[in-house]
C-alpha positions as a Markdown table, in Angstrom:
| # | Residue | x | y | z |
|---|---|---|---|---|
| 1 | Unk | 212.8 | 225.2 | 254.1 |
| 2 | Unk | 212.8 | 227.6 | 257.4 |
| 3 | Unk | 215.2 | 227.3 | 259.7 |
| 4 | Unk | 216.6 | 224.0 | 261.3 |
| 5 | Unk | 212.9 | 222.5 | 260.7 |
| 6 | Unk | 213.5 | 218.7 | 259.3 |
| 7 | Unk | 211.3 | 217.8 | 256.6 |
| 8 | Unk | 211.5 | 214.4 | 255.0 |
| 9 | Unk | 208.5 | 215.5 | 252.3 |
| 10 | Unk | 209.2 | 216.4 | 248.8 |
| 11 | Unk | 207.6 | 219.7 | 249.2 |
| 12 | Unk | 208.5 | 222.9 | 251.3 |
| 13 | Unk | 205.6 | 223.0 | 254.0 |
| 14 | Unk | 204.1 | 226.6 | 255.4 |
| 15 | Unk | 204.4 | 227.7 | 258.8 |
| 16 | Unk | 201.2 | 226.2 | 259.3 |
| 17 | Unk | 201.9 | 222.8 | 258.3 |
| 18 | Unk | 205.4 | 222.5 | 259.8 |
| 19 | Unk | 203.3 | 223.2 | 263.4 |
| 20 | Unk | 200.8 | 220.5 | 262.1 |
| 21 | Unk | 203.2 | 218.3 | 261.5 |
| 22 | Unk | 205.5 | 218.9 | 264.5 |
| 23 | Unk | 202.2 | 218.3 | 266.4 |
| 24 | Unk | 201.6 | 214.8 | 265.3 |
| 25 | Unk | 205.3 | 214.4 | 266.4 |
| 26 | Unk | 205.1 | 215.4 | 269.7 |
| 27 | Unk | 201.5 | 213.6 | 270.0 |
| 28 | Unk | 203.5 | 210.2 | 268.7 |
| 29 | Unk | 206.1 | 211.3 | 271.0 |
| 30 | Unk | 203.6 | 211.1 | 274.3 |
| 31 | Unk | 202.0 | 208.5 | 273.4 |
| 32 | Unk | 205.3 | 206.0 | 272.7 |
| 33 | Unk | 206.3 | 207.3 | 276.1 |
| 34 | Unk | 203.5 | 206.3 | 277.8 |
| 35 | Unk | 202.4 | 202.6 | 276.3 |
| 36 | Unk | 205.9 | 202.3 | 274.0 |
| 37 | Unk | 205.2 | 201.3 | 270.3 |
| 38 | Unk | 201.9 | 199.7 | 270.7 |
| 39 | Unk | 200.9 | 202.6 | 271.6 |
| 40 | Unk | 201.3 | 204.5 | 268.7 |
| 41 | Unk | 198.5 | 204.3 | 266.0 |
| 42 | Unk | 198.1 | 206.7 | 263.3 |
| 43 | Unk | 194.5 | 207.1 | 264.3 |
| 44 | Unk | 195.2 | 207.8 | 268.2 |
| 45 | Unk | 198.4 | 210.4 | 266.6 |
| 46 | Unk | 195.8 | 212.3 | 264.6 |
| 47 | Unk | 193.1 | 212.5 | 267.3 |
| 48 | Unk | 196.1 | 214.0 | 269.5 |
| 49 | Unk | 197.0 | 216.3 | 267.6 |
| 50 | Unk | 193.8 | 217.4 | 266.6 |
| 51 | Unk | 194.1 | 216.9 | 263.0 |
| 52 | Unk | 191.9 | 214.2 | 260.5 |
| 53 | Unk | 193.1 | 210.9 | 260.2 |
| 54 | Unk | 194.2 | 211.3 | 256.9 |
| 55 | Unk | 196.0 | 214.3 | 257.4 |
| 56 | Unk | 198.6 | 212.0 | 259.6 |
| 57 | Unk | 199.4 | 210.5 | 255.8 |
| 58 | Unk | 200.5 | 213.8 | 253.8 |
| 59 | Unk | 203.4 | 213.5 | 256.5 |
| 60 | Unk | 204.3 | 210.4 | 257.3 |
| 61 | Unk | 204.0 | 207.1 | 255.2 |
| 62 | Unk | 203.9 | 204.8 | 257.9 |
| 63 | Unk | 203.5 | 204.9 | 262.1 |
| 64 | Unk | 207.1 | 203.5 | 261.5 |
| 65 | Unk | 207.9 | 206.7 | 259.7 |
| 66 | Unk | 206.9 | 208.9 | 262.1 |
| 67 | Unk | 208.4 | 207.3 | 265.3 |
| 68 | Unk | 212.0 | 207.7 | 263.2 |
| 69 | Unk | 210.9 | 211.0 | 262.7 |
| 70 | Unk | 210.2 | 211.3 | 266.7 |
| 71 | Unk | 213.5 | 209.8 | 267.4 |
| 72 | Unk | 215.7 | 212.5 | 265.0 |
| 73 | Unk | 214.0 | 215.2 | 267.1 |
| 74 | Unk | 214.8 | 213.1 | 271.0 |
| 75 | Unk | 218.5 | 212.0 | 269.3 |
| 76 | Unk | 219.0 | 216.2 | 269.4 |
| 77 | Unk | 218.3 | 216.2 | 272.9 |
| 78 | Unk | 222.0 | 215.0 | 273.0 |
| 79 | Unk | 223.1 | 218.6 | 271.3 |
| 80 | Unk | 223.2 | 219.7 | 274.3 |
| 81 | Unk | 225.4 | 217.6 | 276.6 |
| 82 | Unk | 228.7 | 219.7 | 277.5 |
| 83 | Unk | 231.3 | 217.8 | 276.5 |
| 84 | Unk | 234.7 | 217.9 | 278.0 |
| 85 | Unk | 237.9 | 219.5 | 276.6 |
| 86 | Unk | 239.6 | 216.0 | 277.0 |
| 87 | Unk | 240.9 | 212.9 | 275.4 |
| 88 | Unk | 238.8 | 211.4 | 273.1 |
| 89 | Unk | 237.9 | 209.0 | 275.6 |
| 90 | Unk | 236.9 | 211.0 | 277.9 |
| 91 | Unk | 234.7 | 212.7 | 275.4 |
| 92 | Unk | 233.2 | 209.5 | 273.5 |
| 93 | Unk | 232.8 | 208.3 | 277.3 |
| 94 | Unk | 230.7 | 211.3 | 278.4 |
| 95 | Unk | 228.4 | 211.5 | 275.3 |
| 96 | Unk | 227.6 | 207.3 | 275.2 |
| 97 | Unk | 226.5 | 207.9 | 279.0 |
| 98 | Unk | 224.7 | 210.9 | 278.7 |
| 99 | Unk | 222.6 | 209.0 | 275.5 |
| 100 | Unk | 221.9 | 205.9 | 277.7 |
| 101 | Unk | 221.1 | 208.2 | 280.4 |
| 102 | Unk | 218.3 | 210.0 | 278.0 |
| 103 | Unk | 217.4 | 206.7 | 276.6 |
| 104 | Unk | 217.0 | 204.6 | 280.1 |
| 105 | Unk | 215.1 | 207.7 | 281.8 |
| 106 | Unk | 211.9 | 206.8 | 279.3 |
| 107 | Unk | 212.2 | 203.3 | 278.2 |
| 108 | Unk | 209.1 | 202.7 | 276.8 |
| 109 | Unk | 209.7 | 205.7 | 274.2 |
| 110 | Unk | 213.3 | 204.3 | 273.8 |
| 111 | Unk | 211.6 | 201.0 | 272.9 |
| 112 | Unk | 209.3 | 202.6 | 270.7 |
| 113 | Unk | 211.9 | 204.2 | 268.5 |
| 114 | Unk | 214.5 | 201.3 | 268.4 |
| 115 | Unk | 211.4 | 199.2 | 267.3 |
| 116 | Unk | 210.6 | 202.0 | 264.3 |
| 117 | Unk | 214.5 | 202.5 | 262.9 |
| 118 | Unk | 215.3 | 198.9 | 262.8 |
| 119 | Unk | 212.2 | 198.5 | 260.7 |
| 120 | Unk | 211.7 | 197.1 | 257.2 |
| 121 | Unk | 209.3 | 199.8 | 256.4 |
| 122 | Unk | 210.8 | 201.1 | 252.7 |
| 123 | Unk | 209.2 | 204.8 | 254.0 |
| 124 | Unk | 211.6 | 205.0 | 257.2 |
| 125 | Unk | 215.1 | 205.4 | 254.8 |
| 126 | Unk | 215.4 | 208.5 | 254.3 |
| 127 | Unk | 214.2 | 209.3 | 258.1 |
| 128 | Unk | 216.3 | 206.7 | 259.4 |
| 129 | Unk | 219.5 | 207.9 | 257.1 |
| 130 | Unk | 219.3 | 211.4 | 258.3 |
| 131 | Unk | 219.0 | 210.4 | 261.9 |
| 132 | Unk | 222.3 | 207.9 | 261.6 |
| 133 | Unk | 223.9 | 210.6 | 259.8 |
| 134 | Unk | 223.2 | 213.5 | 262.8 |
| 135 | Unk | 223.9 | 211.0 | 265.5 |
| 136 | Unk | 227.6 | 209.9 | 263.7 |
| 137 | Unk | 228.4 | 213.6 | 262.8 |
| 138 | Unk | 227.4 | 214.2 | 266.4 |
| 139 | Unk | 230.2 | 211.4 | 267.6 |
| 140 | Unk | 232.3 | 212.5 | 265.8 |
| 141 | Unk | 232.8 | 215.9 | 267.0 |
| 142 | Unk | 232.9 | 214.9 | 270.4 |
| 143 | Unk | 236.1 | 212.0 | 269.5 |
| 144 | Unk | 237.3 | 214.9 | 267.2 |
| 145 | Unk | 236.1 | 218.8 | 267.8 |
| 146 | Unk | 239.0 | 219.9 | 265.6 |
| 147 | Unk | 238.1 | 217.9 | 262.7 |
| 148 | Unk | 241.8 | 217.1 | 262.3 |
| 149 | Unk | 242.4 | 213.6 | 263.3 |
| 150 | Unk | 242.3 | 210.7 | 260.7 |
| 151 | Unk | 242.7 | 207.8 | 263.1 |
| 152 | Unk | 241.9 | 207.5 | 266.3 |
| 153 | Unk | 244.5 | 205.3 | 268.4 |
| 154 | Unk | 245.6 | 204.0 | 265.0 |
| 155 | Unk | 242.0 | 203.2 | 263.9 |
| 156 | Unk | 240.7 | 205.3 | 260.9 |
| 157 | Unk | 237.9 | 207.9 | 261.8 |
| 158 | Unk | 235.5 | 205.7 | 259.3 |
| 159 | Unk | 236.1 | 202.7 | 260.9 |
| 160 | Unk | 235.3 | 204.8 | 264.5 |
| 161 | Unk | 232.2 | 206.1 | 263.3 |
| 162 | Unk | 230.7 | 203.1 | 261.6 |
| 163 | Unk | 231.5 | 201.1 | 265.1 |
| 164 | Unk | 230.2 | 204.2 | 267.1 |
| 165 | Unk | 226.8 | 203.4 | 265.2 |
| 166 | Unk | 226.4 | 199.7 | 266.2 |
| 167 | Unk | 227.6 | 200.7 | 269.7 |
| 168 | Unk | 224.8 | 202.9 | 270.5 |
| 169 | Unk | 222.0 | 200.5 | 268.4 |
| 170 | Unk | 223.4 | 198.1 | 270.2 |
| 171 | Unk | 223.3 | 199.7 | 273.8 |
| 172 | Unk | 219.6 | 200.8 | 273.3 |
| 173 | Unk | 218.2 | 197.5 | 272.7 |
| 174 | Unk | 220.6 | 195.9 | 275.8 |
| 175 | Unk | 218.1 | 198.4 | 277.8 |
| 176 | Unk | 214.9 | 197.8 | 276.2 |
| 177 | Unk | 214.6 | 194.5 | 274.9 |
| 178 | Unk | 217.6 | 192.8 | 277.2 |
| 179 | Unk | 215.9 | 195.1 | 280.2 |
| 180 | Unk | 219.8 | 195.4 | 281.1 |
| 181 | Unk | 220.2 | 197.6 | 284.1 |
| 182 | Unk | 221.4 | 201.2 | 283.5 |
| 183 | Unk | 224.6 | 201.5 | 285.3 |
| 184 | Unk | 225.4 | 198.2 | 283.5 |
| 185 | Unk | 225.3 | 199.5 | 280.2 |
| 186 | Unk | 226.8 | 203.1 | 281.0 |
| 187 | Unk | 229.8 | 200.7 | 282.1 |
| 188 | Unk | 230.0 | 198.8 | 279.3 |
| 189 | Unk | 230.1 | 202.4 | 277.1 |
| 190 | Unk | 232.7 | 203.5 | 279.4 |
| 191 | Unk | 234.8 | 200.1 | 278.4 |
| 192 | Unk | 234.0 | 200.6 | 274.8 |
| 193 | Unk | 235.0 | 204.2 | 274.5 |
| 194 | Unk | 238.5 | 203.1 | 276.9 |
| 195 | Unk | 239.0 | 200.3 | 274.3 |
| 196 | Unk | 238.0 | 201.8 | 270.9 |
| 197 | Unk | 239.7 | 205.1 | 271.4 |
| 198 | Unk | 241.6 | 205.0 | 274.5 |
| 199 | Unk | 245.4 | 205.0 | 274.4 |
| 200 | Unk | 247.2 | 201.9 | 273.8 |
């Protein structure tokens, strides 16, 4: 496979289908940010991105599928937030408020994908693994940039991770479904991150 280009297919795709299929992401993508899941049909996905109907399907099992597959790509978004040369407070802190920032300034997308990773769907797994897997590694740098520590305020890194991950799944649906005001929850990260990794 090229590049950084995430493929959840069996099979290595050509230039021309990874645009193809980055397409029909970014046309899922519009359209969950302007109606939220119920938006999202394969049918409207493959009309936006100028591809049959069918051709949605040699991608993506499911419209399930595909909105995990749109959330890996807005969960990078978070790549990008500087991150302090502080305590691992300060650092969680700064990454859980910049995510609910990114997740409160398009709600109905937010909703869209929160609806899609928590689903039953058999076809979102793998999708849904490799996007739990970037957003821990992603936490984990932040608490721990030197890789070094093994606890974290006497709390094993494993432990910190795994309770990082309910944290944020639980934070995005406090501002979808629970329509929890944004400063709200950006205070409630702030008391997580204080208690979690703060110093005793």
């Amino acid at each position: 496979m090229a590049g950084d280009v995430r493929i959840t297919v069996t099979r290595t795709l050509s230039k021309e289908q990874q645009a193809r299929r980055a397409r029909l992401v970014h046309a899922a993508r519009d359209l969950a940010g302007t109606g939220g899941y119920a938006a999202v049909t394969m049918h409207d996905v493959a009309d936006r991105a100028g591809v049959a109907r069918a051709t949605v399907y040699r991608y993506f099992s499911s419209k399930d599928h595909l909105l995990t597959e749109v959330a890996a790509d807005w969960a990078q978004l978070i790549a990008d937030v500087p991150v302090p040369a502080a305590d691992p407070e300060e650092r969680l802190s700064v990454l859980l408020e910049a995510l609910i920032d990114l997740a409160s300034a398009d709600l109905p997308l937010t909703s869209a994908i929160v609806q899609a990773v928590t689903s039953q769907d058999a076809g979102v797994e793998e999708a849904r693994n490799e996007l739990f897997v970037y957003i821990r590694d992603r936490f984990r740098a932040a608490i721990d940039p030197d890789g070094t520590l093994g606890t974290v305020a006497g709390v094993d890194m494993a432990d910190v991770e795994a309770i990082v991950g309910q944290l944020v799944l639980s934070a995005l649906i406090t501002l979808t479904s629970l329509a929890q005001p944004r400063d709200e929850v950006r205070s409630m990260m702030r008391t997580a991150s204080r208690l979690l990794v703060g110093s005793r």
